[in-house]
OpenMM code with the backbone's topology and positions (N, CA, C; nanometers):
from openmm import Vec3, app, unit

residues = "UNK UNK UNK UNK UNK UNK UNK UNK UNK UNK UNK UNK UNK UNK UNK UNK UNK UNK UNK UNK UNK UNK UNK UNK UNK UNK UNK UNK UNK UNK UNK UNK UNK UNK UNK UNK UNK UNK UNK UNK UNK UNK UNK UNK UNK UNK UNK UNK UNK UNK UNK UNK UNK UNK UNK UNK UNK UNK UNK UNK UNK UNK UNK UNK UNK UNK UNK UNK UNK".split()
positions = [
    Vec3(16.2397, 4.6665, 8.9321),
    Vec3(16.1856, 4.7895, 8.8784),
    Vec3(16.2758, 4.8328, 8.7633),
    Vec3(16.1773, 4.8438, 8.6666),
    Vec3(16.2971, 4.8954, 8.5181),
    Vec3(16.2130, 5.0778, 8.4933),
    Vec3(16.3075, 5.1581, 8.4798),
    Vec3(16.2781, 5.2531, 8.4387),
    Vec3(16.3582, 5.3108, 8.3422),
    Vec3(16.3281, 5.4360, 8.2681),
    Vec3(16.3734, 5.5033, 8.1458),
    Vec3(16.4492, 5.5695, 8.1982),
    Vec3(16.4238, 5.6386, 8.3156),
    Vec3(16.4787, 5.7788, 8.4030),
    Vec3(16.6406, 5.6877, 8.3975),
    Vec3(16.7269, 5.8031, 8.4569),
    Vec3(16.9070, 5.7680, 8.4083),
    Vec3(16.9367, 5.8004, 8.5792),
    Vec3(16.8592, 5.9062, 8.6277),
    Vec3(16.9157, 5.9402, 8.8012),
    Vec3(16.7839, 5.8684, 8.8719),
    Vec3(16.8290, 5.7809, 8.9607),
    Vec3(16.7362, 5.7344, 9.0588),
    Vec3(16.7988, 5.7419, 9.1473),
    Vec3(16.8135, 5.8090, 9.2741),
    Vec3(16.8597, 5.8030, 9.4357),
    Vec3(16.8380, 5.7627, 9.5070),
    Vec3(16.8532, 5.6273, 9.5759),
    Vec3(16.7958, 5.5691, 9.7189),
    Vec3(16.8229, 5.6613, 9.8618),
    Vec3(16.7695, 5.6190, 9.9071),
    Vec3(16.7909, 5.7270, 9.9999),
    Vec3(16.6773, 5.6867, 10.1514),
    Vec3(16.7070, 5.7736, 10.3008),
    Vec3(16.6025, 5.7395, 10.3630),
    Vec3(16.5314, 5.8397, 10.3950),
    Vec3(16.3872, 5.8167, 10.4254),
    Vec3(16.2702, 5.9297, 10.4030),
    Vec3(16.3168, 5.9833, 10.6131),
    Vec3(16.3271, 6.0901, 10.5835),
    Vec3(16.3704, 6.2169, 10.7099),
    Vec3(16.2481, 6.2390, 10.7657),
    Vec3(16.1298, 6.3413, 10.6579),
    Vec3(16.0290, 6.4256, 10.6887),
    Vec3(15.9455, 6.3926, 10.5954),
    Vec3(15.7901, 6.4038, 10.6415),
    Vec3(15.6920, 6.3972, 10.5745),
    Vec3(15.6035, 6.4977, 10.6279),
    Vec3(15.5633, 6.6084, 10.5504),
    Vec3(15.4959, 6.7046, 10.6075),
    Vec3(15.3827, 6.7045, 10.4880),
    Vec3(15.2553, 6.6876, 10.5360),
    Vec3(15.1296, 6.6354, 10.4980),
    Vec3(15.0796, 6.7838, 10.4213),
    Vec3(15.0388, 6.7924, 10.3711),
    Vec3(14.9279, 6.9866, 10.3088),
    Vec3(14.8006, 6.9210, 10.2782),
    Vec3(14.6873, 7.0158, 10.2507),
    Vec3(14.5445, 6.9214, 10.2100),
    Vec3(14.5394, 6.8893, 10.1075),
    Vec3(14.6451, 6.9287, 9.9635),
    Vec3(14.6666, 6.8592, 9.8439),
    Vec3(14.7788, 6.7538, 9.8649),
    Vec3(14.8839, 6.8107, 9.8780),
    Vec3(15.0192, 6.7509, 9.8403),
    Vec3(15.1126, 6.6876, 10.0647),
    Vec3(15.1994, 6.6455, 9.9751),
    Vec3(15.2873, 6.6121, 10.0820),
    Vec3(15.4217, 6.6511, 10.0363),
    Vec3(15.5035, 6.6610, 10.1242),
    Vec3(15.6408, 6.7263, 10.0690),
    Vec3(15.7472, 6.6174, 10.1624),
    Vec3(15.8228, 6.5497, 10.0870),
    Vec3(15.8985, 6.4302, 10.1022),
    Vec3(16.0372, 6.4505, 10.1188),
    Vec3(16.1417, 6.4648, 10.2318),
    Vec3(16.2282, 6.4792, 10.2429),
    Vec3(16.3214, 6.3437, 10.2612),
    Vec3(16.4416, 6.2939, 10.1237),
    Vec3(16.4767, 6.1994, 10.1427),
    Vec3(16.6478, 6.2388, 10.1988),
    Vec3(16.6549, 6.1445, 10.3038),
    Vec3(16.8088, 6.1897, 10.2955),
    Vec3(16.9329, 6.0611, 10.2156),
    Vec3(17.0239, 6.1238, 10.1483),
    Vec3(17.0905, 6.0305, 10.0595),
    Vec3(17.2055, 5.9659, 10.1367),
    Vec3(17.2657, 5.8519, 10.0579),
    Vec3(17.3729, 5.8377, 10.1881),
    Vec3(17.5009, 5.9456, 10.1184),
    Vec3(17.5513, 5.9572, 10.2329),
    Vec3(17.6899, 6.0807, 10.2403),
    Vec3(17.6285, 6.2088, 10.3057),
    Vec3(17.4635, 6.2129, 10.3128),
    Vec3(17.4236, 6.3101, 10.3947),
    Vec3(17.3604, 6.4592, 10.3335),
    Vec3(17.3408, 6.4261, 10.2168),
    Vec3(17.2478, 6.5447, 10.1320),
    Vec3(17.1496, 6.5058, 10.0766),
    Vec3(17.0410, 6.5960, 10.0869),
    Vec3(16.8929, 6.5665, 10.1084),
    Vec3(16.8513, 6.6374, 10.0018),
    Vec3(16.7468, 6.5695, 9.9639),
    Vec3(16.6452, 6.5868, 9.8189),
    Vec3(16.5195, 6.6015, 9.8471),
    Vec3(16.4659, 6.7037, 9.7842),
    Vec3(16.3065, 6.6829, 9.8629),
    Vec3(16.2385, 6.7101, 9.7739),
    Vec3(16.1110, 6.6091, 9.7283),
    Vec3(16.0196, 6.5800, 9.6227),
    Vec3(15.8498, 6.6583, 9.6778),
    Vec3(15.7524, 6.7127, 9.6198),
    Vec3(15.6519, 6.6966, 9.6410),
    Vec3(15.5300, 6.5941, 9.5418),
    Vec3(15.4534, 6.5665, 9.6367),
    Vec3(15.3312, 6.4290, 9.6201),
    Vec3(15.2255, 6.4966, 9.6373),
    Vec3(15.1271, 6.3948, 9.5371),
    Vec3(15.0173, 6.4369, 9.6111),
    Vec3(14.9832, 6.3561, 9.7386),
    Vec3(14.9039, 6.3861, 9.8384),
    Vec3(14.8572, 6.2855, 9.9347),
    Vec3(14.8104, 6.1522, 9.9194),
    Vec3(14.7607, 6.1272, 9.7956),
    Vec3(14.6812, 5.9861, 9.7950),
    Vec3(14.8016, 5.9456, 9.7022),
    Vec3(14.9146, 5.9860, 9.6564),
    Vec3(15.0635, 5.9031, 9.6296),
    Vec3(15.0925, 5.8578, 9.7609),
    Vec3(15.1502, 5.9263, 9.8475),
    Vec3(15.1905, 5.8953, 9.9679),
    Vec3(15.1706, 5.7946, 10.0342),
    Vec3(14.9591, 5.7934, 10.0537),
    Vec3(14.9277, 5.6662, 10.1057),
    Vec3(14.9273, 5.5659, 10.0002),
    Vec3(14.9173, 5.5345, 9.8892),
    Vec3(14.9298, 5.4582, 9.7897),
    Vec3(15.0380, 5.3815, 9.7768),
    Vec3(15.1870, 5.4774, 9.8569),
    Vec3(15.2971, 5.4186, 9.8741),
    Vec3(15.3619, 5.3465, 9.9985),
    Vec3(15.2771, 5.4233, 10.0987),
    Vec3(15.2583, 5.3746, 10.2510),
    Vec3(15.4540, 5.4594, 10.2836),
    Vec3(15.4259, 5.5212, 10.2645),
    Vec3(15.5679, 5.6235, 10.3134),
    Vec3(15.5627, 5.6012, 10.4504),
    Vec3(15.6870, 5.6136, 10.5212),
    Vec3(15.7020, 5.6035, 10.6132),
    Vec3(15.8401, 5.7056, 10.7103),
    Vec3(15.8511, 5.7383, 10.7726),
    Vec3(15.9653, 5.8331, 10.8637),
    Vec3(16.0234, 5.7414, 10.8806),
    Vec3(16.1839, 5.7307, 10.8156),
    Vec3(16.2398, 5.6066, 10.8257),
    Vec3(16.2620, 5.5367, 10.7323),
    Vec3(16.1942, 5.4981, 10.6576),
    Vec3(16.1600, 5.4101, 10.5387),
    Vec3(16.2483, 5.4357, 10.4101),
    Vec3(16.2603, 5.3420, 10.3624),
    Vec3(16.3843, 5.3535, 10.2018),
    Vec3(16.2780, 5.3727, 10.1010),
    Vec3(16.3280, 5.4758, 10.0344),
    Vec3(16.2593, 5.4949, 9.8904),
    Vec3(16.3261, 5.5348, 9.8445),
    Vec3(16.2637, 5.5820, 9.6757),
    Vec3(16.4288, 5.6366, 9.5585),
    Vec3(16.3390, 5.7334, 9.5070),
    Vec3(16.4063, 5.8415, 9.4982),
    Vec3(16.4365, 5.9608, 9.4302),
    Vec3(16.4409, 5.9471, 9.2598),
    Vec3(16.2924, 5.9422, 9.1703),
    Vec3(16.3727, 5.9426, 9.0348),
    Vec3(16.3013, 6.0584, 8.9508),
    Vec3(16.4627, 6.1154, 8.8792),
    Vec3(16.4386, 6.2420, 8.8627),
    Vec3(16.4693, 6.1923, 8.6411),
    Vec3(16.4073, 6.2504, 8.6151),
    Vec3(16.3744, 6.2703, 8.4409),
    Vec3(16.3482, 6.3966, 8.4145),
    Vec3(16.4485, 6.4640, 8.3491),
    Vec3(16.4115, 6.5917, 8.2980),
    Vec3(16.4425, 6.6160, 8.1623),
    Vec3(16.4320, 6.7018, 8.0701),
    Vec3(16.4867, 6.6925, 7.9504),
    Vec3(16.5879, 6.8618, 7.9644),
    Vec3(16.5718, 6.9094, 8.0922),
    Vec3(16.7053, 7.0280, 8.1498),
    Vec3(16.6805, 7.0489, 8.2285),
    Vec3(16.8415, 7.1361, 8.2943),
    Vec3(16.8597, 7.1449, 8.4951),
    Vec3(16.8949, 7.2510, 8.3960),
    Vec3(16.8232, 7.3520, 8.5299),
    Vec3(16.8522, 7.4982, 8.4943),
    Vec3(16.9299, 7.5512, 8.6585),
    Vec3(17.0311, 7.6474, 8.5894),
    Vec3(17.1052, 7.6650, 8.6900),
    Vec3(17.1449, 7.8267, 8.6557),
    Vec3(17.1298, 7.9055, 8.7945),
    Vec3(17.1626, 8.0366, 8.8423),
    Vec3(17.2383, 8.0822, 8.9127),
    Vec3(17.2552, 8.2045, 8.8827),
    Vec3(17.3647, 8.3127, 8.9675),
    Vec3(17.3225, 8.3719, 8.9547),
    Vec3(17.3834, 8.4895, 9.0741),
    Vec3(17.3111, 8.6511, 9.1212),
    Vec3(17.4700, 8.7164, 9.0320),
] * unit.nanometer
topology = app.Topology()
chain = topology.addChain("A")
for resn in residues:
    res = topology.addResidue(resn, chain)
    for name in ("N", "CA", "C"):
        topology.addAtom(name, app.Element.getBySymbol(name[0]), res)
């Protein structure tokens, strides 16, 4: 797999919690901090996700916006 993106995270899939559009994908990374993506549903099955299962995290943005109170 060749991609453009610069952060890709492997990681293993925790939670998959299904909605009637989307799915919401909880990967956990190794060292133990978790990233969580949303899908639509027919990604999901398209990808055959699994509880358990290795997938990667790839994130492309052109800015990370970051806050304080």
């Amino acid at each position: 797999m060749r991609l453009s993106a610069k952060n890709v995270l492997e990681g293993t899939i925790k939670t998959i919690v299904p909605g009637a559009v989307n799915a919401e994908i909880v990967l956990t990374l190794p060292g133990g901090s978790e990233i969580t993506s949303i899908i639509t549903k027919s990604s999901l099955e398209a990808l055959g996700l699994k509880v358990g299962g290795k997938a990667y995290a790839v994130i492309k943005a052109s800015s990370v916006l970051i806050g304080v109170d």
